[in-house]
C-alpha positions in Angstrom: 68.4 86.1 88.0 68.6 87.4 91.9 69.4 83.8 92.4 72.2 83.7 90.4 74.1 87.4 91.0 73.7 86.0 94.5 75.9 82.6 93.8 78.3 84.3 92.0 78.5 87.5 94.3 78.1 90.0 91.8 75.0 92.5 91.0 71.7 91.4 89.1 72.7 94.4 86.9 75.6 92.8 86.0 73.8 89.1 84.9 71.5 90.9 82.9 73.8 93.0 81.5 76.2 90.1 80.4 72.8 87.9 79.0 72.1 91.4 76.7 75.5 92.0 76.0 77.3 88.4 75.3 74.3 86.3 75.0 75.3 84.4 78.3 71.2 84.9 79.4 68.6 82.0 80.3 68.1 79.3 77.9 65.1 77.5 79.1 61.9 78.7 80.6 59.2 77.4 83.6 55.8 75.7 82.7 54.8 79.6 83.7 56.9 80.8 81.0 59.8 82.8 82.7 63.4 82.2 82.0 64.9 80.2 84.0 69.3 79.2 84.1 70.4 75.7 83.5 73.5 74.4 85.2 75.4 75.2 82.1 73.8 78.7 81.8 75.4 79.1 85.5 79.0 77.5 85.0 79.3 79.8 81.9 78.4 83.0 83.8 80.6 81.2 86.5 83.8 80.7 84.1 83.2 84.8 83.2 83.0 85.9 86.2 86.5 84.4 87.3 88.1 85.3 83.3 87.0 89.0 84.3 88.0 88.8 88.0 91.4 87.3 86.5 91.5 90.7 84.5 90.4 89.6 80.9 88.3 91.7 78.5 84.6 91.0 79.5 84.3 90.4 75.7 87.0 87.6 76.2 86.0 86.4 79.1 82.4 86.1 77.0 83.6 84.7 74.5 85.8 82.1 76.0 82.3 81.2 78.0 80.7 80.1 74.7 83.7 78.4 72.7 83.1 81.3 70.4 85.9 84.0 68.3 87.2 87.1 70.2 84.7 88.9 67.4 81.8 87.1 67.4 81.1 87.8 71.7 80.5 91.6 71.3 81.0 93.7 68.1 79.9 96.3 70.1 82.3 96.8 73.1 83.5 100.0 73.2 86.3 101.5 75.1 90.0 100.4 75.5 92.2 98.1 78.1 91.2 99.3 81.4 87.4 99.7 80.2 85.4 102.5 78.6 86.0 104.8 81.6 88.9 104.2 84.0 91.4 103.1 82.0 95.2 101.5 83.2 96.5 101.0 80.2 100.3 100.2 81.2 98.7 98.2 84.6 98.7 93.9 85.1 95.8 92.5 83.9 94.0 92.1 86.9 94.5 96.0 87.5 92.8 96.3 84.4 90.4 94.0 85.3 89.2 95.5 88.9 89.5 99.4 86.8 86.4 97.3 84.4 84.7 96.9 87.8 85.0 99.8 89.2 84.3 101.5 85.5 80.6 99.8 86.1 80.0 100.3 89.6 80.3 96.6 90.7 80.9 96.9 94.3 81.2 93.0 95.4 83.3 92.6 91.6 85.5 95.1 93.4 85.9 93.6 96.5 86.3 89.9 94.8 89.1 91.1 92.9 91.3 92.5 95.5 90.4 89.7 98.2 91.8 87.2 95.1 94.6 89.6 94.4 95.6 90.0 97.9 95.4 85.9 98.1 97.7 85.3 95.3 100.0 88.3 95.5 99.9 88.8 99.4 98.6 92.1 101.0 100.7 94.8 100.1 102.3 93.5 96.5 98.4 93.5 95.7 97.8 96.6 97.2 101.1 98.0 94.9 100.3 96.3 91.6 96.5 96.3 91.5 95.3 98.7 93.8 96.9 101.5 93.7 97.3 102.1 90.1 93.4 101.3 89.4 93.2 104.8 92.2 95.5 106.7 90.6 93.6 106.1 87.4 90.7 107.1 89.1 92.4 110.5 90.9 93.1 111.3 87.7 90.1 110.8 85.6 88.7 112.8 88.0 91.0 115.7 87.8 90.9 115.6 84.0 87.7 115.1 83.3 85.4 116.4 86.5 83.6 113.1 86.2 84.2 109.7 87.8 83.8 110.8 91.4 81.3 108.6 91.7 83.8 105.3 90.6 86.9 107.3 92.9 84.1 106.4 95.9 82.9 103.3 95.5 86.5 102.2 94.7 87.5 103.5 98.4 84.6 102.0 99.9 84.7 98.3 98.7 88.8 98.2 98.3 88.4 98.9 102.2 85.6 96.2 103.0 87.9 93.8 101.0 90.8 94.0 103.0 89.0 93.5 106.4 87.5 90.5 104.5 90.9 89.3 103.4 92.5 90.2 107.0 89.3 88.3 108.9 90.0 85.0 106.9 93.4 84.8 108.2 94.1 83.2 111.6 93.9 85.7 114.5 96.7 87.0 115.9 97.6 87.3 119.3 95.7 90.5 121.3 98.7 91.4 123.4 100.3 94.9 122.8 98.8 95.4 119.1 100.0 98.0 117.1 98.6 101.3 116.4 97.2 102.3 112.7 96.1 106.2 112.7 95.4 108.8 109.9 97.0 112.3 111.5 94.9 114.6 112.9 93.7 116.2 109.4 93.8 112.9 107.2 91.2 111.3 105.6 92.2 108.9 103.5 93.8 105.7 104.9 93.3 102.9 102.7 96.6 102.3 103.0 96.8 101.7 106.2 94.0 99.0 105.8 96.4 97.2 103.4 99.1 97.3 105.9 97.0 96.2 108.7 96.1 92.4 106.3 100.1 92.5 106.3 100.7 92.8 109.7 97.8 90.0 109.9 100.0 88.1 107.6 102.1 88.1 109.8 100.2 86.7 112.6 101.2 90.8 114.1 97.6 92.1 115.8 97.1 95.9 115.0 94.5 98.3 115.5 93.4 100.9 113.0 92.0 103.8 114.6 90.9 105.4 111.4 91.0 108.9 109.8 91.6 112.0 111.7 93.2 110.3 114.8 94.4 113.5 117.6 97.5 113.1 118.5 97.1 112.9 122.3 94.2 110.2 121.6 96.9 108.2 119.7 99.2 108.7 123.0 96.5 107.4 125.2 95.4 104.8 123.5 99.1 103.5 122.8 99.6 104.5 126.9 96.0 101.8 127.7 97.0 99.3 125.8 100.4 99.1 126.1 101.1 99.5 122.1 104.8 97.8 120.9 104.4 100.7 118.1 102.3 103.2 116.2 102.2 104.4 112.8 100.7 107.3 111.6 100.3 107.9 108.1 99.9 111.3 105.7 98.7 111.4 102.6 99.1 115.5 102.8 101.1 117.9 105.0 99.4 118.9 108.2 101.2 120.9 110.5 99.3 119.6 113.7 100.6 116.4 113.7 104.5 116.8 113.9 104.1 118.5 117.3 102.1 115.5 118.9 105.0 112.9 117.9 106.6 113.5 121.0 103.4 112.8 123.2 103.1 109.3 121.4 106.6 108.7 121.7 106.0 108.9 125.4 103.5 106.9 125.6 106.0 104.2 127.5 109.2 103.4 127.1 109.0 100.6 124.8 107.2 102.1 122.3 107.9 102.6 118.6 106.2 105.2 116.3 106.5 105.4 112.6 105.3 108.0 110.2 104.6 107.4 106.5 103.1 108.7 103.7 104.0 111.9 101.3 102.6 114.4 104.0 105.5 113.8 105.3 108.1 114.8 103.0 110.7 117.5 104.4 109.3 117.6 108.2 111.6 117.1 111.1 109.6 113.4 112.3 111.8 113.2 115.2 111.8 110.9 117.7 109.6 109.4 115.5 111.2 107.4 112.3 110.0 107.6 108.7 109.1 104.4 106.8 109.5 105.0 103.1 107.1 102.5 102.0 104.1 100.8 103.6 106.4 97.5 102.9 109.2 99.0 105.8 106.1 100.4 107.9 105.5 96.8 108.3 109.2 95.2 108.6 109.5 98.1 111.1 106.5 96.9 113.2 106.6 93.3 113.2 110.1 93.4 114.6 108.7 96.0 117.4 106.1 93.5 118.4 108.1 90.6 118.1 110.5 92.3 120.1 108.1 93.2 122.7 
C-alpha cells in the first residue's frame, strides 16, 4: 500500500480508504499471504486519482474505475458537490474537486490539483477559478461553523508548496533586477502573491517574494541592493504602517516602480505608489517595468 500512495503521490490513508470505500483494494495476495496490487489494481487507482484530481465525485471517479453504475460504487457517500465538508457548490469542477481534498486532509492531492490547474489554466486564471473559491469556502466554513480550521491551514500550506512547484518547473528567468513580492508590515497572508510570482515566471519575469510582514524600509533596501525594476506590496487588511513607508520604497532609485494591491488598500491615499486592481494588472504592471528596465 506505501508503495502505491507513493506512485501516485497521494496518502496511504487515502489507498486504503478508497480499497474500503469503492472496493478499488488488492486483489491478489503473496505466498506469505498479504495483499499485494496487480498492475490493473494500480492503473484503476491510477485512472481515480486523475477523475478526482480532474474534479469528479470520488464515487464517479470509483465507479468509472470498475466499468460499474454511478450507484453501485458507494451507496454510502454522503455529503453534496464540493464534499461532505467544504463545499463549492456554484465552483468548476476541479474547484470542487481540490475542496474534496482539502475536505480529507490530502495534502499532496492538494498540491496535484493546483500544479495541474495552474498547467492547464495558467497561474493566475487557476488561482481565480479554482483557488480562491475553494478558500473562500473554507473562510467561511470556518466563520459559520467554528470548525474546519484545520482544512483553512493545510489548504494555505500545500496551495503555497504548489505554486513554487509549478513556478520551479518553468524555465528560469533571468536574475537581473527582479521584482519585489512583499506582505506590508502587518500582513500575514500572501498566497496571492505566490500565484503572482508563477505568473511573473510565466513570463520568463524573475521576482522575489520576501514574504509576510515585510518593513517598509527593509522593502526599500532591498529594492535599493538589488536594484529592483519594481515592488509590489500586497494587503489583505488595512494597516496604517504601511502607507507611510511608500515613499521610502519609491526612492529606492529612480527607476523604480511600486504597486500596491489587495483590499487593505481600499480608500488610502497609495501615492506615489499605484494601485493594481487585480493580481492580473499587478502583473501586466510589472512585466512592462522589467522589460522596460
Amino acid at each position: 500500500m506505501g508503495e502505491v500512495a507513493a506512485r501516485l503521490g497521494v496518502s496511504a490513508s487515502t489507498v486504503r480508504m478508497w480499497g474500503q470505500r469503492y472496493r478499488l483494494g488488492a486483489s491478489a495476495r503473496s505466498d506469505g499471504g498479504h495483499r499485494r496490487y496487480t498492475p490493473d489494481d494500480v492503473e484503476r487507482l491510477a485512472q481515480m486519482h486523475a477523475a478526482v484530481l480532474a474534479g469528479d465525485a470520488p464515487a464517479a471517479a470509483a465507479a468509472a474505475a470498475l466499468g460499474l453504475p454511478h450507484q453501485a460504487a458507494d451507496p454510502r457517500r454522503p455529503g453534496g458537490p464540493g464534499g461532505s465538508v467544504l463545499a463549492v457548490p456554484r465552483g468548476a469542477a476541479a474547484a470542487r474537486g481540490l475542496a474534496r481534498a482539502a475536505s480529507r486532509l490530502d495534502e499532496m492531492a492538494v498540491e496535484d490539483a493546483v500544479v495541474e490547474a495552474m498547467q492547464r489554466r495558467g497561474a493566475l486564471a487557476a488561482w481565480d477559478e479554482i483557488v480562491r473559491p475553494v478558500l473562500v469556502a473554507a473562510g467561511d466554513h470556518w466563520q459559520r461553523t467554528g470548525e474546519g480550521i484545520e482544512i483553512e491551514h493545510l489548504l494555505t500550506q500545500a496551495v503555497a508548496t504548489a505554486c513554487v512547484r509549478y513556478t520551479s518547473a518553468l524555465p528560469e528567468p533571468a536574475r537581473e533586477r527582479p521584482v519585489l513580492l512583499a506582505g506590508g508590515p502587518g500582513e500575514e497572508h500572501i498566497l496571492p502573491l505566490h500565484a503572482l510570482r508563477a505568473a511573473l515566471a510565466e513570463r520568463a519575469v524573475p521576482a522575489r517574494l520576501l514574504g509576510p510582514r515585510t518593513p517598509m524600509a527593509a522593502l526599500a533596501g532591498a529594492a535599493r541592493r538589488i536594484r529592483s525594476a519594481g515592488a509590489l506590496v500586497w494587503l489583505s487588511r488595512a494597516d496604517p504602517d504601511a502607507a507611510p513607508g511608500l515613499a521610502d520604497v519609491r526612492a529606492a532609485h529612480r527607476r523604480m516602480v511600486v504597486l500596491v494591491g489587495g483590499p487593505g488598500w481600499t480608500g488610502v491615499d497609495v501615492s506615489p505608489a499605484v494601485l493594481a486592481l487585480s493580481p492580473q494588472e499587478a502583473a501586466d504592471r510589472l512585466a512592462a517595468a522589467w522589460q522596460g528596465s
